[in-house]
PDB file of N, CA, C and O in Angstrom:
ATOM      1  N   UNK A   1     138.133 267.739  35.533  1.00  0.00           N
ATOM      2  CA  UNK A   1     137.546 269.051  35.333  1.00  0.00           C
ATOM      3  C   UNK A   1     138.058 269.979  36.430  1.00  0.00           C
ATOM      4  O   UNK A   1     137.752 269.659  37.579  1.00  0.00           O
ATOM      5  N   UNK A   2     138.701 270.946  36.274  1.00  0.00           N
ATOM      6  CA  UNK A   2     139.140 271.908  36.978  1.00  0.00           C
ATOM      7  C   UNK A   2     137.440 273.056  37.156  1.00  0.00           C
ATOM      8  O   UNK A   2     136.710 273.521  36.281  1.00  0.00           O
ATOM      9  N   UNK A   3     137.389 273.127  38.343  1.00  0.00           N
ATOM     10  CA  UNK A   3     135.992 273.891  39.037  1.00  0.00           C
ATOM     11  C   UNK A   3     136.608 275.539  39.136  1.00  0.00           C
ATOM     12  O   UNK A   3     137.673 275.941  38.666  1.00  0.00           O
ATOM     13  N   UNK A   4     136.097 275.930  39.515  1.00  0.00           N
ATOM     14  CA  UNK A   4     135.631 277.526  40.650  1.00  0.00           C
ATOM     15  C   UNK A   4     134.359 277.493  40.882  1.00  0.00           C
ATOM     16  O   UNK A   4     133.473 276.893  40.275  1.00  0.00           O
ATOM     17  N   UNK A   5     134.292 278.408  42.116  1.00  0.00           N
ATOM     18  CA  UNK A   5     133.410 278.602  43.035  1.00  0.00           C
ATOM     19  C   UNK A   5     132.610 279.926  42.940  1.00  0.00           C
ATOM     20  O   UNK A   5     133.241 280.906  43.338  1.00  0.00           O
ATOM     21  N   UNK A   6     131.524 280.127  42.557  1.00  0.00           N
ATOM     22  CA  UNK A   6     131.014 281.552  42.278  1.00  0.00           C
ATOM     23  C   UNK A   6     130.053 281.159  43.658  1.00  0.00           C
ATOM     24  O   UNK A   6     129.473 280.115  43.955  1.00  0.00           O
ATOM     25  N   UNK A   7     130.163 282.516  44.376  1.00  0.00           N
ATOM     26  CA  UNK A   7     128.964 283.005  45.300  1.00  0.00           C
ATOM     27  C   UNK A   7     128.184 284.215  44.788  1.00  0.00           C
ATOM     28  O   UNK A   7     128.809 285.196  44.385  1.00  0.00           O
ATOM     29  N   UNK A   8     127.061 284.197  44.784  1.00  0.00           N
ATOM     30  CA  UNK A   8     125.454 284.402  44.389  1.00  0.00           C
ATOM     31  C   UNK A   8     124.569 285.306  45.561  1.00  0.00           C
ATOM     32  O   UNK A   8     123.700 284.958  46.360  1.00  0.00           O
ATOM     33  N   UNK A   9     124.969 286.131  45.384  1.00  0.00           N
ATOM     34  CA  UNK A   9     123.732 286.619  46.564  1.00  0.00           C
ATOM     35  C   UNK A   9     122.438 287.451  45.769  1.00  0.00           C
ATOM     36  O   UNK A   9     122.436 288.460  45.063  1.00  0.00           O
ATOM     37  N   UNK A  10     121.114 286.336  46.331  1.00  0.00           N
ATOM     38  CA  UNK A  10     120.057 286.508  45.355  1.00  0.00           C
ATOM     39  C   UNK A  10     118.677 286.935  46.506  1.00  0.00           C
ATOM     40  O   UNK A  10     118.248 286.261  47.442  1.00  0.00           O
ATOM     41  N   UNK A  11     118.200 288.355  45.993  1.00  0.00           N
ATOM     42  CA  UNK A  11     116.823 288.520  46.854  1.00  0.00           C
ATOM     43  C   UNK A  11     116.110 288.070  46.662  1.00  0.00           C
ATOM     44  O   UNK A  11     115.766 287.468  45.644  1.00  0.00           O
ATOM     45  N   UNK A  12     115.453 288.295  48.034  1.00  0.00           N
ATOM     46  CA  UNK A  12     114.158 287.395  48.203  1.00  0.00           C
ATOM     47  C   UNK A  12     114.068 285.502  47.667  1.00  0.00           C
ATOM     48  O   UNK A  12     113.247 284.821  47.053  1.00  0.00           O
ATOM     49  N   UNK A  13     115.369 285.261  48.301  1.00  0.00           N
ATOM     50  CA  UNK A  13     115.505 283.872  48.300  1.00  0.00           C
ATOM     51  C   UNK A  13     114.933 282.894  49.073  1.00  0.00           C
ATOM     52  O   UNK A  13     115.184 282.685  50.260  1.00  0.00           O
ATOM     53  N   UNK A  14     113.700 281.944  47.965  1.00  0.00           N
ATOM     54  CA  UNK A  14     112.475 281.411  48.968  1.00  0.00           C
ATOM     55  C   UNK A  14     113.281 280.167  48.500  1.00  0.00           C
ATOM     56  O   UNK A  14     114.131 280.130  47.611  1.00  0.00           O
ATOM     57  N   UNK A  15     112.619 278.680  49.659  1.00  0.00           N
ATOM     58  CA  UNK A  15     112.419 277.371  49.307  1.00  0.00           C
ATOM     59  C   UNK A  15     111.938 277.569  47.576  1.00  0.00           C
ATOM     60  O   UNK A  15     112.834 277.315  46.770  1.00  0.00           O
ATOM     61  N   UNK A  16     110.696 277.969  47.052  1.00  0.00           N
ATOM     62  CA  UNK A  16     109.599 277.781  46.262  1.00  0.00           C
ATOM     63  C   UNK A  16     111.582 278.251  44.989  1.00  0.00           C
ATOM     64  O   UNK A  16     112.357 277.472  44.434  1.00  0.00           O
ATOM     65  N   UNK A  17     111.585 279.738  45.078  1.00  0.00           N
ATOM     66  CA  UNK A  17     112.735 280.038  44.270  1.00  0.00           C
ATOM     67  C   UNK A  17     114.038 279.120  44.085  1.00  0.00           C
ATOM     68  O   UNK A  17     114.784 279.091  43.107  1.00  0.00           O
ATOM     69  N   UNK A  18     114.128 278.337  45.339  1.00  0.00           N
ATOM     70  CA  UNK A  18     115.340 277.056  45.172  1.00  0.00           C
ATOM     71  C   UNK A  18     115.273 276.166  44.320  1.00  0.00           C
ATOM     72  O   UNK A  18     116.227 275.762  43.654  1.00  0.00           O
ATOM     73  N   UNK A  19     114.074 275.751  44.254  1.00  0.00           N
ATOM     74  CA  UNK A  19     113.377 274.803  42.809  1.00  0.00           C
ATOM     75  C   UNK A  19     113.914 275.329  41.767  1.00  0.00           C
ATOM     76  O   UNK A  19     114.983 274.982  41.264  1.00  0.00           O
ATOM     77  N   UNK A  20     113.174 276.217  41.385  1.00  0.00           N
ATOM     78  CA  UNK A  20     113.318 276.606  40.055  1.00  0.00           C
ATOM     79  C   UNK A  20     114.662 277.186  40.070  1.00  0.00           C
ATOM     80  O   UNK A  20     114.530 277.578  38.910  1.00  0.00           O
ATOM     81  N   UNK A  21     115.579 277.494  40.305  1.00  0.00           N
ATOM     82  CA  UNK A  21     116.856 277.898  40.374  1.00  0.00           C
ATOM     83  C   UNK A  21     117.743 276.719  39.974  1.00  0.00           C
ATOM     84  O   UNK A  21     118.756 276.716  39.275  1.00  0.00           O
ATOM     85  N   UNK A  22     117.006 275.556  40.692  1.00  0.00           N
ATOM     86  CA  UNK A  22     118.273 274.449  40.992  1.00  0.00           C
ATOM     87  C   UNK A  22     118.058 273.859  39.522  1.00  0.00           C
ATOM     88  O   UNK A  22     118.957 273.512  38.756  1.00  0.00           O
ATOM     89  N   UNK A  23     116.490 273.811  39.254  1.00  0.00           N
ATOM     90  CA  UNK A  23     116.277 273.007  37.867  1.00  0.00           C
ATOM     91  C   UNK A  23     117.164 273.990  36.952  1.00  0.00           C
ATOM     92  O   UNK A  23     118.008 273.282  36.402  1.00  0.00           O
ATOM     93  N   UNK A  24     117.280 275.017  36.657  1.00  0.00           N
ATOM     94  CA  UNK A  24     117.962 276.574  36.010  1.00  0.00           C
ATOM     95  C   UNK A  24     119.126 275.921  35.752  1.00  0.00           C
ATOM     96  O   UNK A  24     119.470 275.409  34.687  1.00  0.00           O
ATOM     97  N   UNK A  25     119.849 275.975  37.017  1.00  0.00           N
ATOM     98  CA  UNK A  25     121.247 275.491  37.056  1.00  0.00           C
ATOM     99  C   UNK A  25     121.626 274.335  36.704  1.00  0.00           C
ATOM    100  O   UNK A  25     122.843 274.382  36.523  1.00  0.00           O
ATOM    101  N   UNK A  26     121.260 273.412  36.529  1.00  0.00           N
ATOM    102  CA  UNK A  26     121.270 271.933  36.526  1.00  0.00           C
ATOM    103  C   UNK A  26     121.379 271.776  35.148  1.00  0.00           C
ATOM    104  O   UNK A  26     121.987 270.798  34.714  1.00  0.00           O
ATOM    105  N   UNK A  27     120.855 272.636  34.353  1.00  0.00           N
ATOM    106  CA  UNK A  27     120.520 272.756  32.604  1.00  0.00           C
ATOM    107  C   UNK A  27     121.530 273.428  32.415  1.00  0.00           C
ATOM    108  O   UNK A  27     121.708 273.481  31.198  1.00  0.00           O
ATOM    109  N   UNK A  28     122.492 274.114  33.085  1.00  0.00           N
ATOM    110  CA  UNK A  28     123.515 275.139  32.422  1.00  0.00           C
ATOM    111  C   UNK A  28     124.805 274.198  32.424  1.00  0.00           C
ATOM    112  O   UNK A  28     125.416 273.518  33.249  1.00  0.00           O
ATOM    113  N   UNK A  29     124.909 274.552  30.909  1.00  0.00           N
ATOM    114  CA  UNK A  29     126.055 273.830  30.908  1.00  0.00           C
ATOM    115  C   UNK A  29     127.552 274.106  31.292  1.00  0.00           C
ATOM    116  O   UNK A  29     128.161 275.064  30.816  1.00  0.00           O
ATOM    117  N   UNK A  30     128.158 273.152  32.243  1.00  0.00           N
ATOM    118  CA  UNK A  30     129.357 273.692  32.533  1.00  0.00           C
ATOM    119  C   UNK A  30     129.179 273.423  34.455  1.00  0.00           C
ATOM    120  O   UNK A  30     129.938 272.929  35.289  1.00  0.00           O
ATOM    121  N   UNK A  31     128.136 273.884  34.518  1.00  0.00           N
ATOM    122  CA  UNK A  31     127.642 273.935  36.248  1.00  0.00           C
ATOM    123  C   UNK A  31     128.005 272.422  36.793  1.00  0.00           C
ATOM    124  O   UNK A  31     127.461 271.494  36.195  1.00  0.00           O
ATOM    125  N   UNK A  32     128.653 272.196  37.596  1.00  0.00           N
ATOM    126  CA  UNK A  32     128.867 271.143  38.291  1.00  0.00           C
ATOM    127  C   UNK A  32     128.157 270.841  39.512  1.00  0.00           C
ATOM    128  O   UNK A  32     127.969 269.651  39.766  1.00  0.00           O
ATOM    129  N   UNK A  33     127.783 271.618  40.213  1.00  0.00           N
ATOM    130  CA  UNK A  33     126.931 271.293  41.409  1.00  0.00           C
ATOM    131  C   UNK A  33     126.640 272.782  41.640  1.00  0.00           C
ATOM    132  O   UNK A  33     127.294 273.661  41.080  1.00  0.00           O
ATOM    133  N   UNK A  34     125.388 273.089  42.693  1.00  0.00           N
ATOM    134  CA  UNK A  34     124.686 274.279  43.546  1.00  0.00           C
ATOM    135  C   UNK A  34     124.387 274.000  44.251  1.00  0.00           C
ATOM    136  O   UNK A  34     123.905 272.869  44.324  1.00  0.00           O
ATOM    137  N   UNK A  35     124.466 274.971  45.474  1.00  0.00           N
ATOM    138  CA  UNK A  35     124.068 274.500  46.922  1.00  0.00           C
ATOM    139  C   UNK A  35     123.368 276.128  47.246  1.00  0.00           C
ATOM    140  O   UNK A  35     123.545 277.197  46.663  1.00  0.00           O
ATOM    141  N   UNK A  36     122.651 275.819  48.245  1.00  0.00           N
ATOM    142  CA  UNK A  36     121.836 277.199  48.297  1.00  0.00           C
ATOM    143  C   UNK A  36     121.497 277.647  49.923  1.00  0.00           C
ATOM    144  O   UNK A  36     121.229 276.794  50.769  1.00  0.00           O
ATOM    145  N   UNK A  37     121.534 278.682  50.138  1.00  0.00           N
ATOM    146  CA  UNK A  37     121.690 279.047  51.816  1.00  0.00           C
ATOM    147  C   UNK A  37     120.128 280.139  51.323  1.00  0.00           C
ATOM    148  O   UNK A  37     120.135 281.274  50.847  1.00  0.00           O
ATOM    149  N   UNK A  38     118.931 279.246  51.670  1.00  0.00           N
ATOM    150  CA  UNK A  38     117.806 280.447  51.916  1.00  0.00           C
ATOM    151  C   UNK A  38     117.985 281.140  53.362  1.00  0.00           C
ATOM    152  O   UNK A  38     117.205 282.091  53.391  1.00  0.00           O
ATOM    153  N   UNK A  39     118.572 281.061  54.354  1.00  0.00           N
ATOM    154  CA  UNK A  39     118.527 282.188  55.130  1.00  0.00           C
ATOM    155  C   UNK A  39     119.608 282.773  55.213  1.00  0.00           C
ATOM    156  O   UNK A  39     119.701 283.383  56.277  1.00  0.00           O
ATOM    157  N   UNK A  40     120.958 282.913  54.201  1.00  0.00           N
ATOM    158  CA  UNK A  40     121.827 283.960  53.952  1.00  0.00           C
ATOM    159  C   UNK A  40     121.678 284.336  52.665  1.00  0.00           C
ATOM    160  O   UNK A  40     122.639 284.900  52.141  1.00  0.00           O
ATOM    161  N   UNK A  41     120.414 284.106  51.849  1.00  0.00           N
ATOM    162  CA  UNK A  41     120.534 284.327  50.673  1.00  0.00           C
ATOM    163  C   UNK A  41     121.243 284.323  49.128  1.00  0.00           C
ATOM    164  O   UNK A  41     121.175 285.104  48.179  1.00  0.00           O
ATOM    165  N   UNK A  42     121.907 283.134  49.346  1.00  0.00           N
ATOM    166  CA  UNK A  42     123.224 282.810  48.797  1.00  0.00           C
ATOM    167  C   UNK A  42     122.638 281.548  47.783  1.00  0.00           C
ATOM    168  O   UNK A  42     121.690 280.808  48.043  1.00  0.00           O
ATOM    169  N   UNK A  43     123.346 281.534  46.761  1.00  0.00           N
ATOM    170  CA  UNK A  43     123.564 280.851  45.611  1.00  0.00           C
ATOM    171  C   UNK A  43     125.100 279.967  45.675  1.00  0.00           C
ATOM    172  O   UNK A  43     125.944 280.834  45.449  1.00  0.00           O
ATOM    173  N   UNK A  44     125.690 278.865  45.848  1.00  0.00           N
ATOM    174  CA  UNK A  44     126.984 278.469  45.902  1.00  0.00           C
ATOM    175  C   UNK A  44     126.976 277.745  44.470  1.00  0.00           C
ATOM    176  O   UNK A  44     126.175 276.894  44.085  1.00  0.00           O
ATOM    177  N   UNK A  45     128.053 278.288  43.784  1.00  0.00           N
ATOM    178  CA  UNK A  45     127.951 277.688  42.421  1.00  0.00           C
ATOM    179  C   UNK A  45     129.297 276.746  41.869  1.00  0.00           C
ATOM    180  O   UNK A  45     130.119 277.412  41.239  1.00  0.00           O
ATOM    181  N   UNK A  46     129.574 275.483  42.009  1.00  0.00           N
ATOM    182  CA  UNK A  46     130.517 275.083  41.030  1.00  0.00           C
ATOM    183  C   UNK A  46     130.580 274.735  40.130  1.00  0.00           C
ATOM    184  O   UNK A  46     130.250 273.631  39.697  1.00  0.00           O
ATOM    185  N   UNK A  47     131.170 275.888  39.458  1.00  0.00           N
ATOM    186  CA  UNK A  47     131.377 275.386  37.096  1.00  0.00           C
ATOM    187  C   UNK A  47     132.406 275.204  37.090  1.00  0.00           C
ATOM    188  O   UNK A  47     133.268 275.329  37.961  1.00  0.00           O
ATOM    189  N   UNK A  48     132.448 274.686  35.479  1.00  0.00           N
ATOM    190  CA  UNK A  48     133.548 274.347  34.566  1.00  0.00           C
ATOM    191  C   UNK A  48     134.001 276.005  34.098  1.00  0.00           C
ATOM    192  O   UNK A  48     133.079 276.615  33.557  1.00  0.00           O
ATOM    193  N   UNK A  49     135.269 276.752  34.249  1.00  0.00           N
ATOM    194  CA  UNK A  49     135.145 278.141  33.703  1.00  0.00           C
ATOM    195  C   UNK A  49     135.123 278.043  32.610  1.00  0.00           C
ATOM    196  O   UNK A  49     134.364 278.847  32.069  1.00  0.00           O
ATOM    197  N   UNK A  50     135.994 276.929  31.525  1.00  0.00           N
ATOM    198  CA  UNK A  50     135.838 276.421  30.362  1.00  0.00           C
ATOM    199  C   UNK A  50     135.004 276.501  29.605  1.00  0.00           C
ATOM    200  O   UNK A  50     135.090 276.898  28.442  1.00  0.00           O
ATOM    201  N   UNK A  51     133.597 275.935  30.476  1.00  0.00           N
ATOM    202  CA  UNK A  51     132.760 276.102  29.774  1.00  0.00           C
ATOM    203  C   UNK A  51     131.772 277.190  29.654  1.00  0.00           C
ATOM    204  O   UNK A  51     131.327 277.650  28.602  1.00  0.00           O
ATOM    205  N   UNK A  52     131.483 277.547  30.861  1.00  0.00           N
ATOM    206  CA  UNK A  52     130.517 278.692  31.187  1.00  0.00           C
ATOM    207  C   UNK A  52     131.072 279.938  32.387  1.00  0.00           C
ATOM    208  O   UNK A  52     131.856 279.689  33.302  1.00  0.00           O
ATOM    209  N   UNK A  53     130.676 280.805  32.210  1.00  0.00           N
ATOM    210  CA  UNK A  53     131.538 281.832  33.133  1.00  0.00           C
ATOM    211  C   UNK A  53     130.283 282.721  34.457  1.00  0.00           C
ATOM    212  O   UNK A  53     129.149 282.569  34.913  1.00  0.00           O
ATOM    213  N   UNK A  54     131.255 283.481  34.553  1.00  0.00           N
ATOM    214  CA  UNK A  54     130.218 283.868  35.950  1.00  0.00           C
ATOM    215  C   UNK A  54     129.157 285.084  35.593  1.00  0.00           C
ATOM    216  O   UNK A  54     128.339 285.533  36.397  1.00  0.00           O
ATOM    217  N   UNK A  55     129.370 285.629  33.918  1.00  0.00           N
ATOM    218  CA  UNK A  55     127.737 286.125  33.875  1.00  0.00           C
ATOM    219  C   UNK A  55     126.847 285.110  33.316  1.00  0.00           C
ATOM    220  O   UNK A  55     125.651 285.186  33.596  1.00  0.00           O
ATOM    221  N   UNK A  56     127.136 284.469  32.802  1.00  0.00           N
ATOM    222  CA  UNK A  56     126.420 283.305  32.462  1.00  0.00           C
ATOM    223  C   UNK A  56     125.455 282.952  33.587  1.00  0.00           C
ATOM    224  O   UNK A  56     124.270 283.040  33.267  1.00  0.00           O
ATOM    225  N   UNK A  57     125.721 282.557  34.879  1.00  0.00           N
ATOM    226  CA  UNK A  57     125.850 282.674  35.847  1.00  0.00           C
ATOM    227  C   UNK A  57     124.629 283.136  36.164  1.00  0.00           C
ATOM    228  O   UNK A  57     123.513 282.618  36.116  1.00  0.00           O
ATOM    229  N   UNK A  58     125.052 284.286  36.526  1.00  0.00           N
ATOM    230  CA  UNK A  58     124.257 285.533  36.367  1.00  0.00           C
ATOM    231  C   UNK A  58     122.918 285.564  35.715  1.00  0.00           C
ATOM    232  O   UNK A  58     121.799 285.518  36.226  1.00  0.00           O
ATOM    233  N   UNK A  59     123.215 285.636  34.714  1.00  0.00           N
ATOM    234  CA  UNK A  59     122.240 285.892  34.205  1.00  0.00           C
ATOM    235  C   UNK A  59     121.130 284.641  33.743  1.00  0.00           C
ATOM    236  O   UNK A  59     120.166 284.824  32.999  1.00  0.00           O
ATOM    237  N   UNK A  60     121.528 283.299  34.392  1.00  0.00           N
ATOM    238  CA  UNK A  60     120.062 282.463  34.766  1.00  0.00           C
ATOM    239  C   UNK A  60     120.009 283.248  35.953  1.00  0.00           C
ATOM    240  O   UNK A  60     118.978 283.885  35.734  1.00  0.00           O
ATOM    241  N   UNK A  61     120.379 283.595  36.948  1.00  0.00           N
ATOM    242  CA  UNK A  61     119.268 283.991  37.818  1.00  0.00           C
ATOM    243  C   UNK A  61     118.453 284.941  37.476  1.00  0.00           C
ATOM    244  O   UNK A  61     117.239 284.764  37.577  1.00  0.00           O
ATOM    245  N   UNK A  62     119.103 286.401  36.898  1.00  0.00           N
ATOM    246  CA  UNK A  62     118.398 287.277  35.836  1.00  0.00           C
ATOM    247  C   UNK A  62     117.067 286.851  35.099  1.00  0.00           C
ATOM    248  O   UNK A  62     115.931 287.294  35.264  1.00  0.00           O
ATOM    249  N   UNK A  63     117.536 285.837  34.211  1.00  0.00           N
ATOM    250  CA  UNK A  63     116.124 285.540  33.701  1.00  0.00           C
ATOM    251  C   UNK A  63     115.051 284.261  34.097  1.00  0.00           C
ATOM    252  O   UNK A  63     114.319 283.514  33.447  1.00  0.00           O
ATOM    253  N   UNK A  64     115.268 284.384  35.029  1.00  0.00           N
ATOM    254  CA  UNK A  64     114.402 283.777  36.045  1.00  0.00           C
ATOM    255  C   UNK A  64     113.616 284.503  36.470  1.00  0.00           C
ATOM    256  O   UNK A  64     112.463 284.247  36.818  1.00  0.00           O
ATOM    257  N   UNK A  65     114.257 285.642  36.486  1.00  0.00           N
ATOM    258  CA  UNK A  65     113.277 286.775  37.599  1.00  0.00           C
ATOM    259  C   UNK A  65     113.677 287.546  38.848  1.00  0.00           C
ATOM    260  O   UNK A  65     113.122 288.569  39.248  1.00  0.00           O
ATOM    261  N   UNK A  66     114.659 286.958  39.386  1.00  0.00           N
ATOM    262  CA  UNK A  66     115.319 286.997  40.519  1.00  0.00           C
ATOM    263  C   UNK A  66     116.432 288.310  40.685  1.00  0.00           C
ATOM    264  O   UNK A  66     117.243 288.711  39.851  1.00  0.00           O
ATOM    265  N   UNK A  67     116.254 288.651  41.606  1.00  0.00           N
ATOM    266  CA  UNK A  67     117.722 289.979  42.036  1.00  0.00           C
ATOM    267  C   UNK A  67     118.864 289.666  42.583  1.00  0.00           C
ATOM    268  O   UNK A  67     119.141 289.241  43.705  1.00  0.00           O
ATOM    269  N   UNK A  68     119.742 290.021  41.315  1.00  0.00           N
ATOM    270  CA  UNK A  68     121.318 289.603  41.953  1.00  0.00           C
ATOM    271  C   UNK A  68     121.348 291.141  42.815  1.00  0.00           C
ATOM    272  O   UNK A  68     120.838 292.227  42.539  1.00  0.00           O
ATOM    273  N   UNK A  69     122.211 290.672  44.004  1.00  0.00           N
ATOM    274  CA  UNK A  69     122.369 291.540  44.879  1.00  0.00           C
ATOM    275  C   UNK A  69     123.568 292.079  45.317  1.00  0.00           C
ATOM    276  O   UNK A  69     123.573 292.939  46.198  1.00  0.00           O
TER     277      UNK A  69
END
């Protein structure tokens, strides 16, 4: 599987919001791993571009609730 790397900068990025983000991501298909920086506010994302792209992306954090920044 050939990856890329999307960076995420998401407000008001809590522990409590890492949960539910990670479960988010984990369900999207294509996502290969997430790593998450709550005190730079950052989302680290590796997908499949193949499969899913970077509003995709996007927009689980979107409908989560969350502010892309």
């Amino acid at each position: 599987m050939n990856t890329k790397t999307a960076i995420i900068s998401i407000g008001d990025l809590t522990e409590a919001a890492v949960a539910d983000l990670t479960e988010a991501f984990e369900s999207t298909a294509g996502v290969a791993e997430v790593d998450f920086s709550v005190e730079r506010q950052v989302a680290v994302i590796e997908f499949d571009p193949e499969v899913t792209h970077i509003d995709g992306l996007l927009r689980v954090v979107l409908g989560k609730g969350y502010k892309v920044l």
